[in-house]
C-alpha positions as CSV (number, residue, x, y, z in Angstrom):
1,X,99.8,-76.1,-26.1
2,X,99.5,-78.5,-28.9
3,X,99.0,-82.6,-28.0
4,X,99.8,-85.2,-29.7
5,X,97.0,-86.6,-31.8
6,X,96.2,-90.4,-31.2
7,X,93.9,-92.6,-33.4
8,X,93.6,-96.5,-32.3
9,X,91.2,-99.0,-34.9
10,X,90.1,-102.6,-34.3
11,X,90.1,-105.1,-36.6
12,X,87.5,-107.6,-35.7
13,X,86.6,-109.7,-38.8
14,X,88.3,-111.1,-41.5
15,X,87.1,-110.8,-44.3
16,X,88.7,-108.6,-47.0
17,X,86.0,-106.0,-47.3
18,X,86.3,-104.9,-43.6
19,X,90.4,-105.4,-43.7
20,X,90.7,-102.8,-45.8
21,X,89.1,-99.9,-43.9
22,X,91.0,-100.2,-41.1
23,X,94.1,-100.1,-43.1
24,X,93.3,-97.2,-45.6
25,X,92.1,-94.9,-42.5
26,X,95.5,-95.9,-40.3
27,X,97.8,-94.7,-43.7
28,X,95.2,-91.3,-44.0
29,X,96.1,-90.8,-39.9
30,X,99.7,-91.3,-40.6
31,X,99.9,-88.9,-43.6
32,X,98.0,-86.1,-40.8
33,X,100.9,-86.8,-38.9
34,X,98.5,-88.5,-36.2
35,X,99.9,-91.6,-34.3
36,X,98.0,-94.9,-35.5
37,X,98.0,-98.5,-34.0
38,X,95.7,-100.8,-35.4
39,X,94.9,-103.7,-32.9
40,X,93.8,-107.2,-34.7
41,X,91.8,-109.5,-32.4
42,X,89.4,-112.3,-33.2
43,X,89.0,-113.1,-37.1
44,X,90.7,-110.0,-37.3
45,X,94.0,-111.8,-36.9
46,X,93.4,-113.3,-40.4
47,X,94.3,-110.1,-42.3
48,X,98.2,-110.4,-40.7
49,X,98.2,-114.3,-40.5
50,X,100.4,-115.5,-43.3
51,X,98.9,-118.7,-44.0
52,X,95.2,-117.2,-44.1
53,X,96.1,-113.4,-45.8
54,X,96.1,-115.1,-49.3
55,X,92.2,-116.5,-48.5
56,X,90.7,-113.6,-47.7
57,X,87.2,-113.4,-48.6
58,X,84.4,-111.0,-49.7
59,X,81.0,-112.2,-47.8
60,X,78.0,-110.7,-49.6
61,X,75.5,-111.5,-46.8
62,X,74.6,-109.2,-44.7
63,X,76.8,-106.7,-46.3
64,X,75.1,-103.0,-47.6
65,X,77.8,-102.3,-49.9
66,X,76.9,-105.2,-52.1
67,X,74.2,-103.8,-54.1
68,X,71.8,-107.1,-54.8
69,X,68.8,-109.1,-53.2
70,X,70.0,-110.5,-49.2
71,X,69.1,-114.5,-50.1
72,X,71.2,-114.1,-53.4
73,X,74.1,-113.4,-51.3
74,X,73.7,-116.7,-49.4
75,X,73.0,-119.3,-52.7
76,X,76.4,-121.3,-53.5
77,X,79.2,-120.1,-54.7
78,X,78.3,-116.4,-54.1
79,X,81.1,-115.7,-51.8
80,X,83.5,-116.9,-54.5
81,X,81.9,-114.5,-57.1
82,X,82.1,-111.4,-55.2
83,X,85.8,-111.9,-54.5
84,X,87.1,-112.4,-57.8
């Protein structure tokens, strides 16, 4: 008896280092062949928001990936840096 795999992600913030995760894991489910809905709520809706999709953001506070001292991340103009 074989079922029908099922894989459902929330997007919850938006900010362009958590929009692609969601994203990149739906296309890996689809290319299994296992059904994939992503659901967008909160800042989440900024990743499929036309008007706010071009402003994403990188946000290097708080985040593990970036790989540099917590209070740099929150000096001026930091957010700008990490996203270009």
């Amino acid at each position: 008896m074989s079922e029908e795999r099922k894989l459902a992600i929330i997007c919850s913030k938006g900010s362009l280092d958590m929009a692609y995760p969601g994203l990149v894991l739906a296309n890996a489910a689809r290319m299994m062949g296992i059904e994939a809905d992503l659901f967008f709520t909160f800042w989440g809706m900024d990743i499929i928001t036309k008007e706010k999709v071009d402003h994403l953001k990188v946000v290097p506070v708080g985040n593990p990936a970036m790989h540099m001292p917590q209070f740099v991340g929150g000096l001026p103009g930091m957010t700008d840096m990490a996203t270009t």
